[in-house]
C-alpha positions in Angstrom: -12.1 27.8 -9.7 -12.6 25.8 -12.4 -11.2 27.9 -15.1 -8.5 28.4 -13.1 -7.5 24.8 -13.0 -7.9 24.1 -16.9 -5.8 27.0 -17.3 -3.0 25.7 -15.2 -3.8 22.3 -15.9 -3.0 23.3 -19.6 0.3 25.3 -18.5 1.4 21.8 -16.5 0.8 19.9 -19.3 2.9 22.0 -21.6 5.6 22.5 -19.6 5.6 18.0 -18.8 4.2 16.3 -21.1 7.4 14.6 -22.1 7.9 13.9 -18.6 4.5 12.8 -17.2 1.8 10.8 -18.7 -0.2 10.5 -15.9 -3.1 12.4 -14.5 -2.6 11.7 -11.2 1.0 13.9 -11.4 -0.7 16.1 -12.7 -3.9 16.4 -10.0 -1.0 16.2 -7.4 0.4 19.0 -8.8 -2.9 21.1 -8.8 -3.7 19.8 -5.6 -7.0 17.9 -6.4 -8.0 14.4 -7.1 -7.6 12.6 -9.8 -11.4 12.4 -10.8 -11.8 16.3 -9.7 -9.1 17.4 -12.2 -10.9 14.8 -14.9 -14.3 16.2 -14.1 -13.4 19.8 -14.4 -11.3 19.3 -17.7 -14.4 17.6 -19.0 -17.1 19.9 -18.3 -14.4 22.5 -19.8 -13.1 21.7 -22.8 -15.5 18.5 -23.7 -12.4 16.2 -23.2 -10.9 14.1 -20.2 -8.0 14.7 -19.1 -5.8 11.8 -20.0 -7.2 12.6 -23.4 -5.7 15.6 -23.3 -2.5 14.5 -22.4 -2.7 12.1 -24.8 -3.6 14.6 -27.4 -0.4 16.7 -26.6 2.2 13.4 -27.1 0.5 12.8 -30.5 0.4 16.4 -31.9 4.2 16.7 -30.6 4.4 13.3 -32.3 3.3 13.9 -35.4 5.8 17.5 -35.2 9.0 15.8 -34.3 7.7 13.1 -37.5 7.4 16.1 -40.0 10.1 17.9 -38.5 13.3 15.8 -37.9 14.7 13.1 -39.3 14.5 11.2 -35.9 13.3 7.6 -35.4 10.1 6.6 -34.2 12.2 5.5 -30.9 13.5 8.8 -31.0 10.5 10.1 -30.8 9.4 7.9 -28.6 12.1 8.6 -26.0 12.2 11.9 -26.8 8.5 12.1 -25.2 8.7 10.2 -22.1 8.1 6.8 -24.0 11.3 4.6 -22.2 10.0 1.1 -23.8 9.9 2.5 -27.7 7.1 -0.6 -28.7 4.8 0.9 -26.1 5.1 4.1 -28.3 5.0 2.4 -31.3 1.4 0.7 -29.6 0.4 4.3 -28.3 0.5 6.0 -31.2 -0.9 3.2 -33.4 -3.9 3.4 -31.2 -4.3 7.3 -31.0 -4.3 7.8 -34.8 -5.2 4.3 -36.2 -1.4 4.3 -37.9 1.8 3.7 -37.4 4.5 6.6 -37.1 5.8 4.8 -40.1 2.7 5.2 -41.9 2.0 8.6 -40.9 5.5 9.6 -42.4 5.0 8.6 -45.6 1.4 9.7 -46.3 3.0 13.2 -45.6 6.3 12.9 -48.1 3.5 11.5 -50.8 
């Protein structure tokens, strides 16, 4: 059962994650709790869900930063982010540096 979940949990995600941020949508989806879907993804892949989640925003982050001339609010709105200073704030936290930052130590 388990592996089943993180697999679909992982498809979910994918096909979402600009969408939903929030593991509850996502347990909804799977039919299972909230702290089921967190426990399983855990004991899985050594990371909680919401990190996961949170993981996927960044990387596509980072992506659309090397990738496109697109603003950080852009960006932001691009992934699900409707307030662009909460992105700004979200990714700050996540990688300890501003999209800003982030695109110019990669064009150095």
């Amino acid at each position: 059962v388990g592996k089943t979940i993180v697999k679909n949990f992982k498809t979910i995600v994918e096909k979402n994650y600009t969408s939903s941020h929030q593991v509850k949508h996502y347990a909804e989806s799977l039919n299972v709790t909230p702290n089921y879907l967190n426990e399983v993804i855990k004991s899985s892949i050594n990371v909680s869900a919401k990190d996961f989640i949170q993981n996927r925003l960044i990387l596509e982050a980072k992506r659309m930063a090397l990738f496109t001339d697109k603003s950080g609010k852009e960006i932001g709105f691009d992934l699900g982010f409707e307030d662009p200073s909460h992105f700004s704030k979200f990714f700050k936290i996540n990688t300890g540096q501003s999209l800003q930052d982030f695109k110019e130590s990669i064009s150095r």
